[in-house]
C-alpha positions as a printed NumPy array, in Angstrom:
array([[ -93.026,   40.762,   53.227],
       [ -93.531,   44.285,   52.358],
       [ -97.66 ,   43.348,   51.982],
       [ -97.454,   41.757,   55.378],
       [ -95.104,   44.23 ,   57.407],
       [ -98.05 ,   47.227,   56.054],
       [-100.714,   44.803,   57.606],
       [ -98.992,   44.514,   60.828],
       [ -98.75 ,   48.536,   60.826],
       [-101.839,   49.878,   59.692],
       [-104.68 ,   47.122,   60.05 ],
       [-104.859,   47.871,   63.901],
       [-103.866,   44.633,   65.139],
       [-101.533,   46.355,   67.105],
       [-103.292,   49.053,   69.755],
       [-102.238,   52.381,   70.61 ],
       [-100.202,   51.061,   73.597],
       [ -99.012,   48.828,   71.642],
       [-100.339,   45.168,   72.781],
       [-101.33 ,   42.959,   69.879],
       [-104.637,   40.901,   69.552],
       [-104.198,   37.742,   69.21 ],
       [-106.235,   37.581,   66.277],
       [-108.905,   39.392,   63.677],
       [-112.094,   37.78 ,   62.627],
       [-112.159,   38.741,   58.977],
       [-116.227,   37.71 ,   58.598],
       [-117.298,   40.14 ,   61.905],
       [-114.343,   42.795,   61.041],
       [-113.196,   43.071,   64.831],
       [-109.611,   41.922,   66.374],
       [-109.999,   39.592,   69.633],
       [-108.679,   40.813,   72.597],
       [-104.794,   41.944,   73.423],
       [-102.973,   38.785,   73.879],
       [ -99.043,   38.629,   76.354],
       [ -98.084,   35.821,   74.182],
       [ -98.75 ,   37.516,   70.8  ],
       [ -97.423,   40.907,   71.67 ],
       [ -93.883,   38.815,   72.324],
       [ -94.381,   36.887,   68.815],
       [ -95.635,   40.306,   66.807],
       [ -92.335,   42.112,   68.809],
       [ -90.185,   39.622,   67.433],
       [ -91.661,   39.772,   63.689],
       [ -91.181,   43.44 ,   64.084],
       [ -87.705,   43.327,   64.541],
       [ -87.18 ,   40.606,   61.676],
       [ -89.437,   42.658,   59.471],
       [ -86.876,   46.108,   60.421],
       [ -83.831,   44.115,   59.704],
       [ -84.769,   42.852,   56.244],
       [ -86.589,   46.278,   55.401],
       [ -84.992,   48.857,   57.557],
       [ -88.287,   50.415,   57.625],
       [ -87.894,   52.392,   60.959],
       [ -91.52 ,   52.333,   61.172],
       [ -91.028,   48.418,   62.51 ],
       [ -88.181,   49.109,   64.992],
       [ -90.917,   51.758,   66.66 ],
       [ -93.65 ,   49.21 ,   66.593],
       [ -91.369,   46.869,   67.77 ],
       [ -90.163,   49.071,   70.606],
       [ -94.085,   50.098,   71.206],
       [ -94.567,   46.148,   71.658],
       [ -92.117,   45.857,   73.935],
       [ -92.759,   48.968,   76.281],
       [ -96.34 ,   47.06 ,   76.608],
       [ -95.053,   44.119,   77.533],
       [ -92.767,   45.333,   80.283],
       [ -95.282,   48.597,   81.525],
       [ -98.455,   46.889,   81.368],
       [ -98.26 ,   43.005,   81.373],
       [ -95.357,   42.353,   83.197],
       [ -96.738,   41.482,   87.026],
       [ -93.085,   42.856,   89.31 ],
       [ -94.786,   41.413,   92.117],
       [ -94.431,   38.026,   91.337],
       [ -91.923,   38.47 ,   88.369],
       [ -94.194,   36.899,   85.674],
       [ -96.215,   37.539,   82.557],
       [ -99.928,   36.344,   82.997],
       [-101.878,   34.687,   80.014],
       [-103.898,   37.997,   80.618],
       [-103.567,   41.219,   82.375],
       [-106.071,   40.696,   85.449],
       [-105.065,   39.162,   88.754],
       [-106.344,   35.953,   88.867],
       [-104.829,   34.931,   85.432],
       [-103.033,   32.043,   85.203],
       [ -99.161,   31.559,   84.095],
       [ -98.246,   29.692,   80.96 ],
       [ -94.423,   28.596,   80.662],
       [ -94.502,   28.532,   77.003],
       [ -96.061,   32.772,   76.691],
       [ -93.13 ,   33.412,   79.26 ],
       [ -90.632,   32.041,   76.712],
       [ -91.91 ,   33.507,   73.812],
       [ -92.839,   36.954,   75.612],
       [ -88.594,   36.842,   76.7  ],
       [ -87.677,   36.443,   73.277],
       [ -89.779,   39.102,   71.774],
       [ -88.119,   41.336,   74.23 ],
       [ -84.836,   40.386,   73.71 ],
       [ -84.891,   40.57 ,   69.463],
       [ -86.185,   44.522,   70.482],
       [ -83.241,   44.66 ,   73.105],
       [ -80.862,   44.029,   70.654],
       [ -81.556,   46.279,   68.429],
       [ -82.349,   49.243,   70.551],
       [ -80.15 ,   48.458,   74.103],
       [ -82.806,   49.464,   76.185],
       [ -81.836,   48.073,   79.631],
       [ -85.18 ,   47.861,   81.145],
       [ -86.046,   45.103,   78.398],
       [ -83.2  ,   42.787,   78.874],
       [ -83.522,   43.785,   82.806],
       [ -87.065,   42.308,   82.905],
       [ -86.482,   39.297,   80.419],
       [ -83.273,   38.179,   82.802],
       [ -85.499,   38.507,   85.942],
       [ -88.604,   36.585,   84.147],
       [ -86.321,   33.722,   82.667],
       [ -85.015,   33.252,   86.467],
       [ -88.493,   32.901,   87.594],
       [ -89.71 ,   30.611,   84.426],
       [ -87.324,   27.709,   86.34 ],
       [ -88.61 ,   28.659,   89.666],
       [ -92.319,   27.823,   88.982],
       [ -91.86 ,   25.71 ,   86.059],
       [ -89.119,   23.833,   86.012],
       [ -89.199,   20.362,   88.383],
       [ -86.793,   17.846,   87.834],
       [ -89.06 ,   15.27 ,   85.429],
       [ -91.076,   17.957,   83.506],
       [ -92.048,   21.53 ,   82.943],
       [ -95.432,   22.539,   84.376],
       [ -97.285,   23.759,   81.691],
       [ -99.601,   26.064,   83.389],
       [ -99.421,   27.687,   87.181],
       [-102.134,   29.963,   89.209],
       [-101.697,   33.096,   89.603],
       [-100.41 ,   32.016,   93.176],
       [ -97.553,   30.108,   91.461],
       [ -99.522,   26.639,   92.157],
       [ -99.161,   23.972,   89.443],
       [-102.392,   23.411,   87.574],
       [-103.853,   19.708,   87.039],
       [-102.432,   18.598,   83.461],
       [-105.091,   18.616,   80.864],
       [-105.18 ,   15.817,   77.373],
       [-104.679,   18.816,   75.233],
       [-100.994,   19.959,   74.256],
       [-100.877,   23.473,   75.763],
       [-102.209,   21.721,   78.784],
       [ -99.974,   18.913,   79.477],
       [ -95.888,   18.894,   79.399],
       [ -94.063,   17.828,   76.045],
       [ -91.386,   18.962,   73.487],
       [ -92.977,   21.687,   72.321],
       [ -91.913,   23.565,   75.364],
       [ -88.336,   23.293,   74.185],
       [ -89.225,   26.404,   71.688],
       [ -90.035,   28.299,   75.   ],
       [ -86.64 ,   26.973,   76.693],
       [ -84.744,   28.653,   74.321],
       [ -85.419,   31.988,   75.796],
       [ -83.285,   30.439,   78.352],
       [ -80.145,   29.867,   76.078],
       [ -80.671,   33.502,   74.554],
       [ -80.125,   34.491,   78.263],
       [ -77.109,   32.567,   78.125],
       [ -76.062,   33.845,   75.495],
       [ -76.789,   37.701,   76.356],
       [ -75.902,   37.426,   80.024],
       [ -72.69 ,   34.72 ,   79.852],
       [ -74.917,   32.901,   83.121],
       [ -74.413,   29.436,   82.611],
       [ -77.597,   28.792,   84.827],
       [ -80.094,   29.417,   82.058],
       [ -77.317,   27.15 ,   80.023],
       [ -78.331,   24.287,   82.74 ],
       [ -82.212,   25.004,   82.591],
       [ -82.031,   24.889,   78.9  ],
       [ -80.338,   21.743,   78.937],
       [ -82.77 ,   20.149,   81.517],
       [ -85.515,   21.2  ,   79.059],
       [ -83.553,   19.488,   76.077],
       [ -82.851,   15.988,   77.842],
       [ -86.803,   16.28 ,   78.271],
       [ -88.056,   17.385,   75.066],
       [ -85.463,   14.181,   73.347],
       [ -87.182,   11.773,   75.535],
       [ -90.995,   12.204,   74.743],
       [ -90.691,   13.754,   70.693],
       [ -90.734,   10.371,   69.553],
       [ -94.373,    9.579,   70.826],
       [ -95.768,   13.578,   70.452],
       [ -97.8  ,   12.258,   67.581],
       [-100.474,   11.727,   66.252],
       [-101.591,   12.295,   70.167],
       [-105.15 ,   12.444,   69.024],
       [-107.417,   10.869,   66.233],
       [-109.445,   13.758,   64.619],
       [-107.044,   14.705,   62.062],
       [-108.011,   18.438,   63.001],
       [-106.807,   17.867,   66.72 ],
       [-103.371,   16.053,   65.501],
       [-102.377,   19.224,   62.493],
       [-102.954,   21.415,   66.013],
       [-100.583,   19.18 ,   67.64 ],
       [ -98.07 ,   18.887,   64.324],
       [ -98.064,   23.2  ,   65.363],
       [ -96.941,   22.17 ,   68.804],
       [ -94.254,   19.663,   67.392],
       [ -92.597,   21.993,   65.046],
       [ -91.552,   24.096,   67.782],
       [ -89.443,   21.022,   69.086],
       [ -87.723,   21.386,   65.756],
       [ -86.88 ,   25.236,   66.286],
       [ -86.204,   24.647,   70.078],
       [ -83.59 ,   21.61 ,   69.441],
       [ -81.368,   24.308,   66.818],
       [ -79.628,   25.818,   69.337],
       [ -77.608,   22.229,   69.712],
       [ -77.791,   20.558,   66.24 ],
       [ -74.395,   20.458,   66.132],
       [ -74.316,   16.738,   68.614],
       [ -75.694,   14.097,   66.453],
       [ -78.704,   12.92 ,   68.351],
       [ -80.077,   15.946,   68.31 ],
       [ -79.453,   16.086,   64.525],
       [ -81.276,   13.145,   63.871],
       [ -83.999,   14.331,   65.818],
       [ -84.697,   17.139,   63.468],
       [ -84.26 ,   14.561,   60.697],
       [ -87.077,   12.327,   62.508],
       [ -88.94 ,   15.351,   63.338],
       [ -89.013,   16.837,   59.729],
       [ -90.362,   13.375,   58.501],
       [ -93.115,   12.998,   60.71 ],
       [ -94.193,   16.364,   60.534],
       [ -94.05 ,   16.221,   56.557],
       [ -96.122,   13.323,   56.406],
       [ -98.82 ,   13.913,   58.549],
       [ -99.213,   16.959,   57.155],
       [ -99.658,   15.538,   53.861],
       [-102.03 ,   13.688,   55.048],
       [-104.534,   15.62 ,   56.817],
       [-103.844,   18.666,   54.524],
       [-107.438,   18.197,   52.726],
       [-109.439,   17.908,   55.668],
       [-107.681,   20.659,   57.723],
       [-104.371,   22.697,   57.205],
       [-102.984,   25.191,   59.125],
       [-100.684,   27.586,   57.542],
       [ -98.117,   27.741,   60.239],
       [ -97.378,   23.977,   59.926],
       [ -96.225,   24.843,   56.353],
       [ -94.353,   27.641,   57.466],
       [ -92.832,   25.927,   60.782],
       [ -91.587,   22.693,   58.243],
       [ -90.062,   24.767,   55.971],
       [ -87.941,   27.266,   58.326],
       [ -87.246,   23.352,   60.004],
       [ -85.724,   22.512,   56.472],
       [ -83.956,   25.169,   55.096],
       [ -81.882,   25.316,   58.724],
       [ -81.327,   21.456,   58.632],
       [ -79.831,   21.866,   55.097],
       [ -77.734,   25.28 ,   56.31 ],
       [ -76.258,   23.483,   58.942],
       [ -75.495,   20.034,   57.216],
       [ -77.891,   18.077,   58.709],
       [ -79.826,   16.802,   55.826],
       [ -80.184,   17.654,   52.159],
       [ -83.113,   19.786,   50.972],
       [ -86.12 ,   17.478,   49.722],
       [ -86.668,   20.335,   46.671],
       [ -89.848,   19.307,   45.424],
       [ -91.609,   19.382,   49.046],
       [ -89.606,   22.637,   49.975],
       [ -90.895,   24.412,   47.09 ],
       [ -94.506,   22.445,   47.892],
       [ -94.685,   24.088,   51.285],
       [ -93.643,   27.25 ,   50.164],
       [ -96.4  ,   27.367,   47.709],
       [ -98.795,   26.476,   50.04 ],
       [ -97.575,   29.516,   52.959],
       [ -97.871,   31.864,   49.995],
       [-101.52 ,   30.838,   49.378],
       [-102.696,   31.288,   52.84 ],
       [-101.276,   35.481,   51.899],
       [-104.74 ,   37.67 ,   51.911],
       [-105.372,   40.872,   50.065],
       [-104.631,   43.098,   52.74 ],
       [-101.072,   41.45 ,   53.505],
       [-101.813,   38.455,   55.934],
       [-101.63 ,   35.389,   56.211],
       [-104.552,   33.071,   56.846],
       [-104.15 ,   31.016,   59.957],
       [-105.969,   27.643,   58.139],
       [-108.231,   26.099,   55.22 ],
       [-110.645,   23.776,   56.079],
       [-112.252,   21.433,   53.471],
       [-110.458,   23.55 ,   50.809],
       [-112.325,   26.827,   52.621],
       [-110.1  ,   30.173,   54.528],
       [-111.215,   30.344,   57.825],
       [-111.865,   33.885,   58.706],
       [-108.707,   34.36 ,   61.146],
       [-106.38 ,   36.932,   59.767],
       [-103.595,   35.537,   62.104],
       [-100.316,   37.381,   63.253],
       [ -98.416,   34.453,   64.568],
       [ -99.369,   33.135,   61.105],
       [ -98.21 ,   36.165,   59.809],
       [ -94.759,   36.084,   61.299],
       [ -93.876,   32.598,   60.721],
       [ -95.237,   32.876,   57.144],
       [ -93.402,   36.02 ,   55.802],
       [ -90.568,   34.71 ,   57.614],
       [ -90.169,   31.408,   55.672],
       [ -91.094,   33.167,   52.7  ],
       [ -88.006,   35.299,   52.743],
       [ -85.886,   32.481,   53.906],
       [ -86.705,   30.302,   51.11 ],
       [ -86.177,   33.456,   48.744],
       [ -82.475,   33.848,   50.481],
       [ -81.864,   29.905,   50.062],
       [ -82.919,   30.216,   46.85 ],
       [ -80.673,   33.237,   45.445],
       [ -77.8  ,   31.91 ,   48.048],
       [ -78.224,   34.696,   50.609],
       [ -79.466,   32.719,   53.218],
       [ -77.845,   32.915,   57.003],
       [ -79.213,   30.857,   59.848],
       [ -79.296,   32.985,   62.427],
       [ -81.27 ,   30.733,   65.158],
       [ -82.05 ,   33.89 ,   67.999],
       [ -83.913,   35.207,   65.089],
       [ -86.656,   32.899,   64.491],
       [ -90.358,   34.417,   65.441]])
């Protein structure tokens, strides 16, 4: 963690205004551009990496991540966060969700209004140009217009959105508005209908570990209500599938994140009596997030045919050091599920 957190504050991933790239090509030793969707992900690492640490140099990144995403990316005129900062970008529902939680893990540490103020007024407008009554439009112009639905998962509607939908029961949460209860709800009834048949979705084993990514958020999004047994034996169903296609594919193509994703989806199941802990694949996964961790404190995002692909990745990063410390906590008997916490 410590390795990591020094990487996210001194490797320049983050920029002087504080927008983070959504990734740095280790081989040609330059980030790629300032990404919405990663700024929200690095702002919510940030605050995990201040409250295990209480380095205050992560609360000020966090808070310099956050002033970004509400001065400079967040579009007032038509209450949304584009996939990039010019006018004719498009709108992803998933970058909204994740952008709203990143603010709202820096909100509640710091109680600046203007953060909560703009992730209440973008989770209202998530449901108005998202949310339909059969699905969740993945992706809208700029002009609010649903986009043609693509065979690729960010592109198409499916339960990986339900990681997204949780920004709306944070709301809930925050605010007391049982609205963004209702959306979330809608989202959930979705997301338990088409899990089941998420996967394999493809047959290049690269294409379906990209899509066991997408499916691990279902696990993190379906938390919030793992308390009613169906949706405790979804994470049961969900943790198996993922676990075995990931065995499988894992010498042709593995992506670090899947590792990390399984395990966080393992230690909670356990914490909240769901299922017992399958020990000798915990510890398997664990061991494999730690060997994705570079010299200079990140973690890889993938290995292909045994090879690191030369993506030093901070979504990576986050989930990575974050399983990594909650498998240390499990482990010594510290551990706390806390589910508004997870990056």
């Amino acid at each position: 963690m410590a390795a990591a957190g020094e990487w996210f504050l001194t490797s320049g991933i983050q920029d002087a205004r504080g927008g983070v790239a959504r990734y740095h090509f280790s081989d040609l030793g330059i980030n790629k551009s300032v990404s919405n969707e990663i700024t929200g992900y690095a702002a919510s690492t940030y605050a995990v990496l201040f409250e295990e640490t209480g380095d205050e140099r992560h609360l000020e990144a966090g808070a310099l991540a956050a002033r970004f995403l509400v001065e400079q990316a967040w579009r007032a005129d038509i209450e949304q966060f584009p996939f990039e900062n010019d006018t004719d970008s498009p709108l992803y529902f998933f970058d909204c969700g994740i952008i709203v939680r990143g603010l709202l893990a820096v909100w509640r540490l710091t109680r600046e209004q203007r953060l909560l103020d703009v992730a209440v007024a973008c989770g209202r407008s998530m449901a108005r140009d998202f949310l339909t009554k059969d699905a969740i439009h993945p992706v809208v112009s700029a002009g609010r217009a649903p986009l043609p639905y693509e065979r690729r998962w960010s592109r198409e509607p499916g339960c990986f959105q339900l990681k997204s939908a949780m920004a709306w029961h944070d709301l809930a949460e925050v605010t007391g508005d049982d609205t963004f209860t209702h959306w979330y709800e809608r989202a959930l009834l979705m997301a338990l209908d088409n899990y089941a048949s998420f996967l394999p979705g493809a047959q290049a084993p690269e294409q379906v570990m990209d899509r066991l990514h997408a499916f691990s958020y279902f696990m993190e999004g379906v938390l919030p209500r793992i308390r009613r047994p169906h949706c405790a034996k979804a994470l049961r169903e969900a943790i198996g599938m993922t676990s075995r296609y990931l065995r499988e594919i894992r010498p042709v193509f593995e992506r670090s994140d899947v590792n990390a994703q399984l395990l966080r989806a393992r230690l909670f199941a356990e914490a909240f009596g769901v299922e017992s802990l399958n020990e000798k694949q915990a510890a398997e996964e664990a061991a494999a997030v730690a060997g994705f961790q570079q010299e200079n404190g990140s973690f890889c995002f993938g290995r292909k045919a045994g090879k690191l692909m030369p993506f030093d990745n901070p979504v990576s990063t986050g989930f990575c050091l974050q399983a990594l410390t909650m498998w240390q906590q499990r482990n010594e008997g510290k551990f706390v599920p806390r589910i508004e916490a997870i990056v």
